[in-house]
C-alpha positions, 0 to 999 in steps of 0.5 A: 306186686302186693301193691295192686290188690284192691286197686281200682281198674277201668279197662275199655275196648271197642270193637272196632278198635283197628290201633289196639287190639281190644285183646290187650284189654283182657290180657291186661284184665288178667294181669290185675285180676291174678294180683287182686285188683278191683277191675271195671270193664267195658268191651261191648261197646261199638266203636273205634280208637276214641274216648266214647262220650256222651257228647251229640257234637262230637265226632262219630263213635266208629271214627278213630282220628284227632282228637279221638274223642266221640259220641257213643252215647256212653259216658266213658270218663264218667264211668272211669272216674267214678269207678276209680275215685 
């Protein structure tokens, strides 16, 4: 698993994720730490099952239902990218 050092890894949770414990998240930030990998991460958030954006018109940050994409006031993809690229 040499391959994963110095990778780049965006990891987020929210805590009030009732489909995937956000504990997932951190098993798997252990994963990537033990092989090197360059990890972001974001878990305090408060919100469910959504993709958090900084978007007024979506949805609520607590609600995890189609499209799963919400107003949080964090600008998650932003932040994933920009760490990744």
């Amino acid at each position: 698993m040499t391959n994963l050092k110095d990778s780049k890894v965006f990891i987020w949770a929210g805590t009030k994720d009732t489909t995937v414990n956000p504990d997932v998240g951190r098993k798997g930030e252990d994963l990537y730490r033990h092989y090197g990998a360059n990890i972001k991460t974001k878990y305090d958030l408060v919100a469910a099952h959504t993709t958090p954006t900084i978007d007024p018109y979506l949805g609520s940050c607590l609600t995890a239902e189609s499209p799963y994409i919400s107003y949080c006031n964090y600008d998650g993809p932003f932040e994933a990218l920009n760490h990744l690229s």
